[in-house]
C-alpha positions in Angstrom: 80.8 -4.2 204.1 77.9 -2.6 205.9 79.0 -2.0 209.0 79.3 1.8 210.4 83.1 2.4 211.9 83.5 1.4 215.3 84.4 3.9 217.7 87.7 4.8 218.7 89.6 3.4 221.6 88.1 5.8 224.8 91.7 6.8 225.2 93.6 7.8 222.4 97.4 8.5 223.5 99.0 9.1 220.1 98.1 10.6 217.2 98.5 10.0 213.5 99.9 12.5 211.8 98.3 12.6 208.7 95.1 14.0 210.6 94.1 17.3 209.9 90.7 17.1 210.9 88.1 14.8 213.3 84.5 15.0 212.6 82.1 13.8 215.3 78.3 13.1 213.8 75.5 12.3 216.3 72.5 11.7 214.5 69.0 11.7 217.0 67.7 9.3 214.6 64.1 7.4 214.7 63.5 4.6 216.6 61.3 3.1 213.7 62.5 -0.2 211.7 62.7 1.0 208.5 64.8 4.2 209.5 68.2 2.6 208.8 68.4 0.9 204.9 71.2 -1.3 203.7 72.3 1.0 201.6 72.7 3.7 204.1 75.2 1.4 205.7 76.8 1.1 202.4 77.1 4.6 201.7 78.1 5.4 205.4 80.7 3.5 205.5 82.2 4.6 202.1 81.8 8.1 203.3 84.0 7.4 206.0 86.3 5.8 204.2 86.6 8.7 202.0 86.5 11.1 204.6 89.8 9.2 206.2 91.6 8.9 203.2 91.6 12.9 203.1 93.2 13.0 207.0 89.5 13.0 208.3 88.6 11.0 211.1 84.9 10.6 210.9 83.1 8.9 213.9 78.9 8.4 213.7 76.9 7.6 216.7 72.9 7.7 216.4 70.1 7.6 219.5 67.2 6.0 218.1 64.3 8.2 219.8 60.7 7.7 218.9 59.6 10.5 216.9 62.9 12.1 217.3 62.1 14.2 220.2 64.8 16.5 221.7 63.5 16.1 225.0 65.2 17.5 228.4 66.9 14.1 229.1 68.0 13.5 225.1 69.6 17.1 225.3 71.3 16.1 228.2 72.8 12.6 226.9 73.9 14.8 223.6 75.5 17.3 225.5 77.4 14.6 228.0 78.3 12.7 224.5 80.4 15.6 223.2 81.9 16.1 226.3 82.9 12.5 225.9 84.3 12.9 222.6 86.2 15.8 223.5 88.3 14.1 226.2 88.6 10.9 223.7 90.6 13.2 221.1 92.0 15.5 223.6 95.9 14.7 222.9 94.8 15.4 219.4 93.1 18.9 220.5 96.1 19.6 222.7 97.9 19.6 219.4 95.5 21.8 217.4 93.9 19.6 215.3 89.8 20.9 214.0 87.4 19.0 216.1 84.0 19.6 214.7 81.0 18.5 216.3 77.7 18.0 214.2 74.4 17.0 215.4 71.6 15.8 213.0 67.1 16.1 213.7 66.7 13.2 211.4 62.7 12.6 211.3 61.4 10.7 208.3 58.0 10.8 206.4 56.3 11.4 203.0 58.2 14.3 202.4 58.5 16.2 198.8 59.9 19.9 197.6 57.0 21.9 196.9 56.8 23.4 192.5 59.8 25.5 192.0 60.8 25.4 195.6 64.5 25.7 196.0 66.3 22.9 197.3 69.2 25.1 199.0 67.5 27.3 201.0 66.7 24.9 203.7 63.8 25.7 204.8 60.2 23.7 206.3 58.1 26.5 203.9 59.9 24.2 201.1 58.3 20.9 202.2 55.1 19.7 201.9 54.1 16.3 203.5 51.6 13.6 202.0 49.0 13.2 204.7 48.6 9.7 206.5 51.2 8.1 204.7 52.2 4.8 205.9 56.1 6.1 206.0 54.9 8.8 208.1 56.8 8.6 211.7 54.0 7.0 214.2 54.8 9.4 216.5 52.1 11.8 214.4 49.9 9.4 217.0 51.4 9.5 220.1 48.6 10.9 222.0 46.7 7.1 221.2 49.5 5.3 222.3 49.5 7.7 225.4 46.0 7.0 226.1 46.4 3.0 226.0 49.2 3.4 228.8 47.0 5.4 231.0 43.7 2.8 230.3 46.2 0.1 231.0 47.4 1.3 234.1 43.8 2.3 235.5 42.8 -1.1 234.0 45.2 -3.0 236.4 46.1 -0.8 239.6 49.5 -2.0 239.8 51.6 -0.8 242.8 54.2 1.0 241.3 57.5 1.5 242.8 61.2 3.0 241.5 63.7 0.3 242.6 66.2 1.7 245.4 63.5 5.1 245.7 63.2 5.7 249.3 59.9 7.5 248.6 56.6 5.0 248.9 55.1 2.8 246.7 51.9 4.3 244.4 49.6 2.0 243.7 47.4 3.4 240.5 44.0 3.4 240.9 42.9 6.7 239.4 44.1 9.7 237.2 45.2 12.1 239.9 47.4 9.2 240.7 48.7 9.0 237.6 49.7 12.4 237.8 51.3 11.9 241.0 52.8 8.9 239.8 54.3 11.1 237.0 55.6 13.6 239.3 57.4 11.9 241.5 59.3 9.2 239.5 59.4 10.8 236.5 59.6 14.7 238.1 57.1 15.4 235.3 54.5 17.7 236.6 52.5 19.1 234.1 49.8 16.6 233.3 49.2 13.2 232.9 50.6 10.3 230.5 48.9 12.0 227.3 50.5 15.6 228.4 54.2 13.7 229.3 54.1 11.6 225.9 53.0 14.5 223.1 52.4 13.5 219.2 54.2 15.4 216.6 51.8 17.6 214.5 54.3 18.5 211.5 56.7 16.7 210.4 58.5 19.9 208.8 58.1 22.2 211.8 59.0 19.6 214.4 62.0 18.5 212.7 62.9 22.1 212.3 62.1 22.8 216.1 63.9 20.0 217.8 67.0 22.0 216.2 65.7 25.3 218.0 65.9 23.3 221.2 69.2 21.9 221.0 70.8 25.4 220.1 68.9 26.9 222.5 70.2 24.0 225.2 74.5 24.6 223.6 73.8 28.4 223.4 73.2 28.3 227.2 76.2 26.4 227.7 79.4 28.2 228.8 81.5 25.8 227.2 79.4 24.0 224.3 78.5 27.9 223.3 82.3 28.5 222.0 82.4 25.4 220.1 80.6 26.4 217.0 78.4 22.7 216.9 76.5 22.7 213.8 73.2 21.7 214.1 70.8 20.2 210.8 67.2 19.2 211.1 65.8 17.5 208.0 62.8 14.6 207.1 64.3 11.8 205.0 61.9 9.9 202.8 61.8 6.3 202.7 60.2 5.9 199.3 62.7 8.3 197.3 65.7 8.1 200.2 65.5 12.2 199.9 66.5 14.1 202.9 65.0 17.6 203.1 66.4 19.8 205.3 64.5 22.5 207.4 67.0 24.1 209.3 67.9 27.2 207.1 71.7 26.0 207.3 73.4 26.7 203.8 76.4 24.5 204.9 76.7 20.7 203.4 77.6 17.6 205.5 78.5 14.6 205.8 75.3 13.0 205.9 74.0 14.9 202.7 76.7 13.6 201.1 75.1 9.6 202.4 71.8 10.1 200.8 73.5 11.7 197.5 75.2 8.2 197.3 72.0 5.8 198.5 69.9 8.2 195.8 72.9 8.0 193.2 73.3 4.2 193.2 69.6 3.7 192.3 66.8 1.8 194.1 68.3 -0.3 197.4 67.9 -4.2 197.7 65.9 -3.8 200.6 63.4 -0.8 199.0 60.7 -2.7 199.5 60.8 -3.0 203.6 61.4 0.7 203.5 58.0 1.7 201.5 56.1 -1.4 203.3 54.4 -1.1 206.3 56.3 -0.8 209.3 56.6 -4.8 210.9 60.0 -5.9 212.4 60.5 -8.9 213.9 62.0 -8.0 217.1 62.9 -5.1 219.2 66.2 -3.7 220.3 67.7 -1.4 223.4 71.3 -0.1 222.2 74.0 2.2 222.9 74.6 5.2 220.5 78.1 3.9 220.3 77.0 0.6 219.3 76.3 2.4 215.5 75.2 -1.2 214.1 73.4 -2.5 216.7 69.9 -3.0 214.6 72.3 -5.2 212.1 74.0 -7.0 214.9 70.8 -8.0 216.5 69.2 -8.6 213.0 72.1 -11.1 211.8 72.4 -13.0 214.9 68.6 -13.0 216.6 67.1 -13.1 213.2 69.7 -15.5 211.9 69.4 -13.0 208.2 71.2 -10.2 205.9 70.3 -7.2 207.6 67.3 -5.4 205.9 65.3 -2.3 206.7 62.2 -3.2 208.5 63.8 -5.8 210.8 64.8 -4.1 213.5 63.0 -1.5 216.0 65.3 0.9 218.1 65.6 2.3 221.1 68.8 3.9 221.6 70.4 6.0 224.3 73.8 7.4 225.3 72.5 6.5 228.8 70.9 3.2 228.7 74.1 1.9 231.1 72.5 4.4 234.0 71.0 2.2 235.6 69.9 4.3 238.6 68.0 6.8 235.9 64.4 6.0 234.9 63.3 5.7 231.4 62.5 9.1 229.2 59.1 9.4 228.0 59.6 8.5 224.6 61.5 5.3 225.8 58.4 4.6 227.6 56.1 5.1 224.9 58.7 3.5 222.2 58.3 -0.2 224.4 54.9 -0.1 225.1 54.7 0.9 221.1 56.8 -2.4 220.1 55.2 -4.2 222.3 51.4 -3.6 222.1 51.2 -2.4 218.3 54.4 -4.0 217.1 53.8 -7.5 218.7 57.3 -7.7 220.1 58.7 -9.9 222.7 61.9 -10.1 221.7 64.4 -7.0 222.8 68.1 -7.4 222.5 69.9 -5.6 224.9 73.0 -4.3 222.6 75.9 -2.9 224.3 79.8 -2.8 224.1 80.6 -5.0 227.4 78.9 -7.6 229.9 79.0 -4.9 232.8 77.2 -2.3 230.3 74.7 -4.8 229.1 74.1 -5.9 232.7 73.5 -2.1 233.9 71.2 -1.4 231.0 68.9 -4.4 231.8 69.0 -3.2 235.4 67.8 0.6 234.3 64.6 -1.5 232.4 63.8 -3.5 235.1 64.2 -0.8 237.9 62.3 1.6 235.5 58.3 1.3 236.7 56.7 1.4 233.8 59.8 -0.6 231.9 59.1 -3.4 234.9 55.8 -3.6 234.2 55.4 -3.7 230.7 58.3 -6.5 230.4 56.8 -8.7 232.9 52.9 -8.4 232.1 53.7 -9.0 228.3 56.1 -11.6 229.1 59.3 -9.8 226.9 62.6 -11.3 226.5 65.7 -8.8 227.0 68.5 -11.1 226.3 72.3 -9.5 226.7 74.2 -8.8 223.8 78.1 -7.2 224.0 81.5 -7.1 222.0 84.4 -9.0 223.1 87.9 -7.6 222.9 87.9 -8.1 219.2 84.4 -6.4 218.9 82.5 -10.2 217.9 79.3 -10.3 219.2 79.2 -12.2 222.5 75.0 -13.0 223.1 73.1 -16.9 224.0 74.4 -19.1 221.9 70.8 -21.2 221.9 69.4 -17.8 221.3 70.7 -17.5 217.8 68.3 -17.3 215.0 65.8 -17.7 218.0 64.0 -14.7 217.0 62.8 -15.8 213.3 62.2 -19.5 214.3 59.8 -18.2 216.7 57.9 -15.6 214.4 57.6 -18.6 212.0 56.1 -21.0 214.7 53.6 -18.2 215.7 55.7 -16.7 218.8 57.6 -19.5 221.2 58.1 -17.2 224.6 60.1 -18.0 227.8 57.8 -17.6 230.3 60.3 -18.0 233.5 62.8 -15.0 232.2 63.2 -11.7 231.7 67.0 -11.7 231.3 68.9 -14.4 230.0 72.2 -14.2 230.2 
C-alpha cells in the first residue's frame, strides 16, 4: 500500500469518539520528480496508520512549488487551506478536541551535518551543502530559466492577453514591455521576468527563510496568530533520504518520524531514480488534496509501479481558481518541464470533473500558461476521482505517456484538452 490517506469527507457531522487528537500536515514540497520516493509513501502511510491507531487523525496535503518558495500567493493558498481544515473538523473543535496545524519548508539537496555538529539543535550553521550536485533543487538556476522566458517572449512578440481582463491586450516587443506586461497581469512591479522569477542561493538559509515568511505571514494574522501552527523548514537528501532541519524548532513531528522509517528500512527500491539525474516522463498539475497525484498519473499515464523520478509536480491549493493567473514559480515550473524537461504530457489531477475543468481553464486563461501550452504543443488531459475515489481520465490515454516516450514522442497536434 502506497498510497497517502485520502482526505476526509469536507463535512464531517459526527465524531468518533476515540479521537483525542487531529493533526493537519501541509508540506510546501518541491515540484521536482524525484522529491516523492516509494518508500516515503510506505512509511507515510504507516505513520498514519499508527498515528490513528493512538486516537490521531492525521491528514497530509503537499503543494509541489518549484524551489519551494513561500511566495505571497503560496502564503495565501496555506493560510486559506487551514481555514478549510478548520471548518472540516469544526463539530469536532466544537467539542474540544486538539487540532494542531503543522506546516513543513521541505527543499532537498546534497545536504550533510557538518564534524561534530549536533543534530538537535536545528540549525542552517549545522548544514553544509555539496556544491553543484545533481540532487541539488534546479531552482539554484532560476535566473537561466528566467532569462529564456524573457528571450522567448522578445523572440516572438506575442500579443498577450488575460482571458475575461477588461484591460488591453500587450503585444511584447521589448523589455519595458515585459515589465509592463508583468505589472499589470501579474501586479508584479519590481522588475522584469529575471527579478519576478529569483534563484535560490542556499539551500540552508532559504529553507530556513521561507519559514521566517510564513510566521511572519500567521503572526500577522488575528486569527491564525492564536493558533500556535508549528512551522519546520528542513533540506531532505535524496542520496541518504536524511532530512536536516534548519528551523531552530527542538520539537519532533510527524514527518521526522517518515524519514526515520524510509532511513531505518534500508536503501528504497527506487534509490536509483532518486540519486540519478532528474528525467520524468511526464508532467503533472494537482491539487494539494490530491496527496498521490504523482502516483496516480504515474500508474495510469505511464502504465508503471510508481517510482521516484517519474513524475514532475506542480501543485496548488488553488489550481481550481480559474479566474486567478499562474504564480511565478508555476510559470517558471512549466516552461522548466517543458523546455529543459522535454514534457508534453501534463495531467491535470483533481478530485472532480468540474475541478479538473476549472483548473484547465486557469492554464489556458493564464498568458504565459496559453502560450507556452499552445507554442510547444502540450497535452493537459483531465484526470478526477469518482464517488469511490477511482481514477476517472481517457481511457485511450492510458499507458499513452510511456508508449510515446518509447516511439520518440507521439503528440496530438489538434488539442490542448482532452476530455
Amino acid at each position: 500500500m502506497m498510497d497517502e490517506p485520502k482526505s476526509q469527507a469536507s463535512n464531517i457531522s459526527t465524531v468518533e469518539k476515540d479521537v483525542r487528537e487531529i493533526q493537519i500536515h501541509i508540506i510546501l514540497g518541491c515540484s521536482d520528480a524525484r522529491d516523492i520516493s516509494e518508500a516515503y509513501f510506505n512509511a507515510m502511510d504507516k505513520a498514519t496508520k499508527d498515528y490513528r491507531a493512538k486516537g490521531i487523525i492525521v491528514e497530509v496535503e503537499r503543494l509541489s512549488v518549484a524551489g519551494t518558495f513561500a511566495t505571497r500567493s503560496t502564503v495565501a493558498e496555506i493560510k486559506s487551506k487551514i481555514f478549510q481544515k478548520l471548518n472540516q473538523f469544526y463539530e469536532y473543535d466544537k467539542k474540544g478536541v486538539k487540532i494542531e496545524f503543522f506546516i513543513h519548508v521541505n527543499t532537498h539537496g546534497d545536504a550533510h551535518l557538518k564534524d561534530e555538529a549536533n543534530r538537535g539543535r536545528h540549525s542552517m550553521h549545522d548544514i553544509e551543502v555539496v556544491p553543484n550536485s545533481i540532487i541539488n533543487c534546479g531552482m539554484m538556476s532560476a535566473h537561466i530559466v528566467a532569462k529564456e522566458i524573457e528571450q522567448e517572449l522578445l523572440e516572438r512578440k506575442p500579443l498577450l492577453t488575460l482571458k475575461n481582463s477588461v484591460r488591453e491586450s500587450i503585444r511584447i516587443n521589448s523589455p519595458e514591455k515585459i515589465k509592463q506586461f508583468l505589472a499589470i497581469f501579474y501586479n508584479f512591479r519590481e522588475g522584469s521576468i529575471v527579478d519576478w522569477i529569483k534563484p535560490i542561493y542556499d539551500l540552508s538559509i532559504h529553507a530556513h527563510n521561507q519559514k521566517e515568511k510564513l510566521r511572519t505571514a500567521f503572526d500577522c494574522d488575528p486569527v491564525l496568530r492564536h493558533l500556535g501552527i508549528h512551522i519546520t523548514a528542513g533540506i531532505q537528501n535524496y542520496a541518504t533520504n536524511e532530512y536536516l532541519r534548519v528551523d531552530g524548532n527542538k520539537y519532533r513531528t510527524l514527518l521526522d518520524e517518515v524519514y526515520e522509517t524510509i532511513r531505518g528500512n534500508g536503501k528504497p527500491r527506487d534509490d536509483e531514480h532518486r540519486i540519478a539525474k532528474q528525467s520524468p516522463l511526464i508532467g503533472c498539475f494537482h491539487m494539494t488534496d490530491f496527496p498521490d497525484a504523482r502516483k496516480s498519473a504515474a500508474e495510469y499515464y505511464i502504465g508503471d509501479q510508481y517510482a521516484a523520478n517519474q513524475v514532475f509536480a506542480v501543485g496548488s491549493a488553488s489550481l481550481d481558481q480559474h479566474r486567478r493567473p499562474l504564480g511565478a514559480y508555476q510559470v517558471g515550473a512549466y516552461y522548466y518541464g517543458i523546455k529543459h524537461l522535454g514534457l508534453d504530457f501534463w495531467p491535470i489531477m483533481c478530485n472532480t470533473a468540474r475541478q479538473a475543468d476549472m483548473a484547465h481553464t486557469r492554464i489556458m486563461s493564464d498568458p504565459l500558461g496559453n502560450r507556452f501550452t499552445k507554442w510547444f504543443d502540450i497535452k493537459l488531459p483531465l484526470s478526477y476521482k469518482d464517488e469511490n475515489g477511482a481514477l476517472i481520465a481517457p481511457a485511450h490515454l492510458r499507458n499513452a505517456a510511456g508508449m510515446a516516450r518509447l516511439q520518440n514522442g507521439i503528440k496530438d497536434t489538434n488539442k490542448h484538452i482532452i476530455k
